[in-house]
N, C-alpha and C positions, 0 to 999 in steps of 0.2 A: 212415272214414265215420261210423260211432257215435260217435267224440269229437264230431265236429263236429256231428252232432247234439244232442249231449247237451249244449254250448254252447248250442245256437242254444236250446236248448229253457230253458238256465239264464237265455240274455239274454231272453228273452220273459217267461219269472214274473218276474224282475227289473222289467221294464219292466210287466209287471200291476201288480205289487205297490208299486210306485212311484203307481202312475195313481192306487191306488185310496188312497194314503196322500193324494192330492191331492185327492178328495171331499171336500170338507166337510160333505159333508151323509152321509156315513157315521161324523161322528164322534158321541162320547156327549152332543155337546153342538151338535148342528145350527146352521148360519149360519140368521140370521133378518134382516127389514128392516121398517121403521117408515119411511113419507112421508107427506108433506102436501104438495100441490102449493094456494097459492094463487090468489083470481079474476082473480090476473096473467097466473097462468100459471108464476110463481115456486115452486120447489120446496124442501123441506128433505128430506133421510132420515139415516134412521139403520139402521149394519150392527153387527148385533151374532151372540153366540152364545146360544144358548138352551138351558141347562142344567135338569134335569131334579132335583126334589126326591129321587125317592126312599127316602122317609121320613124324611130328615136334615133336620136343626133347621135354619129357612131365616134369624130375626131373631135375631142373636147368633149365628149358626153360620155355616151360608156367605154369609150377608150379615153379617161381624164389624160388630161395634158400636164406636164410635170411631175407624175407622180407614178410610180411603179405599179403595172395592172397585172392582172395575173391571169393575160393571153388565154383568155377562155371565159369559163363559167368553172361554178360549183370545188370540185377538189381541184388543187393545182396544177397546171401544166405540168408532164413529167418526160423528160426526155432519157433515154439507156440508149448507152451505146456499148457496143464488144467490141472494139475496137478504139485507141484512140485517134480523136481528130484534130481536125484545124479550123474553126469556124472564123469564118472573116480575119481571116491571121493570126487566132489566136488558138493556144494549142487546149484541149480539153482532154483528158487522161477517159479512157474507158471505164463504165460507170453510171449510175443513177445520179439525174438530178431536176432541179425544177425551174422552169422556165420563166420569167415575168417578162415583160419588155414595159420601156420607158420614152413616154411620147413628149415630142414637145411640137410647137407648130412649124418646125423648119427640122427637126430631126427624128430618128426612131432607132431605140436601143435596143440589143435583145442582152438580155439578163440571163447568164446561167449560176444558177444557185445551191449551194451543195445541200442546204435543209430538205425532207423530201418526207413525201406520206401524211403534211399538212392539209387542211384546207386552204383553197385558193386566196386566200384573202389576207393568210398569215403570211407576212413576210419580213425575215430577217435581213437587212444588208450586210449585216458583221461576216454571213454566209454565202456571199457572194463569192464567186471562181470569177468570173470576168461579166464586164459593162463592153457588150460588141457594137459594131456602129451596123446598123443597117440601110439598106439603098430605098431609099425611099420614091413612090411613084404612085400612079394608078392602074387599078384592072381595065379592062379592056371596057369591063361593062359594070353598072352598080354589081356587089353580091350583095345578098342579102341573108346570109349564113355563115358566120366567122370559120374560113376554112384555112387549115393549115396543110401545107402538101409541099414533098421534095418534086424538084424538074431537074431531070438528068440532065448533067452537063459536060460526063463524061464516065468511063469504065470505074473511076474512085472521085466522084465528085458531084455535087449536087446544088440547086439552088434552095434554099430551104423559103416557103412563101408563103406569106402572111398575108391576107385576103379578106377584106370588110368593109362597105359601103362603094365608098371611092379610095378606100384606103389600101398601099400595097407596100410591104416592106418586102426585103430578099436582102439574103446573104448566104455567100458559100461555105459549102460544106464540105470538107476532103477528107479521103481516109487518109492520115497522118503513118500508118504503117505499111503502106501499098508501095511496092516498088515500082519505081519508074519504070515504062517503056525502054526497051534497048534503043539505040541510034538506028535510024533509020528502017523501023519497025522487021528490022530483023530478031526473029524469034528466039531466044535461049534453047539451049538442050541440053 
């Protein structure tokens, strides 16, 4: 009777200790999300992980410089959009894909990649959709939590913003299927 208990009791922390390895939101580096739902009704987001500074050097350190990172932690940045867009001029087809971006000390790239469902760490270029240029600057204040987040910029348009240390990148983001405003915001019928 004690074996069988002392099983049942090994399969149940087993089975804890499994559930809680499947939290992500217990890990050092918590799942986060970034969307934009357009005046369509059209959405984009983005599923990333949100890693924490910690004192560690964030431009040249865990954001390296010259080399493609993969805009988060743990599995890949993943950006779906139902709709297609335009990101910093360049047009992206509605769609799953995976985001990296590419730093150097005077620029900052945002990488859309059509490989998807990897870990963050695997990265193909041969799978690249487009190398965008992003506007690079600083936050207002250090962050100390890699956050990605849209700022409205308009009814089909958005700034997409990269957020870590003193580090800020942005780029827009448009619904590439939204029709124009009429002239002089005279309404259709």
């Amino acid at each position: 009777m004690r074996r069988q208990a002392a099983a049942l009791l090994t399969l149940f922390l087993t089975v804890l200790t499994l559930a809680a390895q499947q939290d992500k939101s217990k890990r050092p580096s918590p799942p986060g999300t970034a969307d934009f739902t357009f005046a369509d009704g059209k959405k984009v987001a983005i599923d990333y992980s949100r890693p924490f500074a910690k004192g560690r050097k964030i431009d040249g350190g865990l954001v390296p410089n010259n080399e493609p990172w993969r805009t988060g932690a743990n599995e890949a940045t993943s950006l779906k959009t139902d709709t297609d867009l335009v990101i910093g001029g360049t047009s992206v087809p509605a769609g799953s894909y995976t985001i990296y971006s590419l730093r150097t000390p005077d620029s900052w790239k945002l990488i859309i990649n059509k490989q998807t469902g990897q870990w963050g760490t695997v990265y193909n270029q041969d799978q690249d959709l487009a190398r965008i240029d992003m506007k690079v600057s600083s936050p207002p204040s250090p962050v100390e939590q890699f956050t990605m987040s849209f700022e409205k910029t308009g009814a089909d348009s958005a700034n997409l913003v990269l957020d870590w240390g003193t580090l800020r990148g942005t780029v827009d983001v448009k619904n590439k299927g939204a029709k124009p405003a009429p002239p002089g915001g005279v309404t259709a019928r």
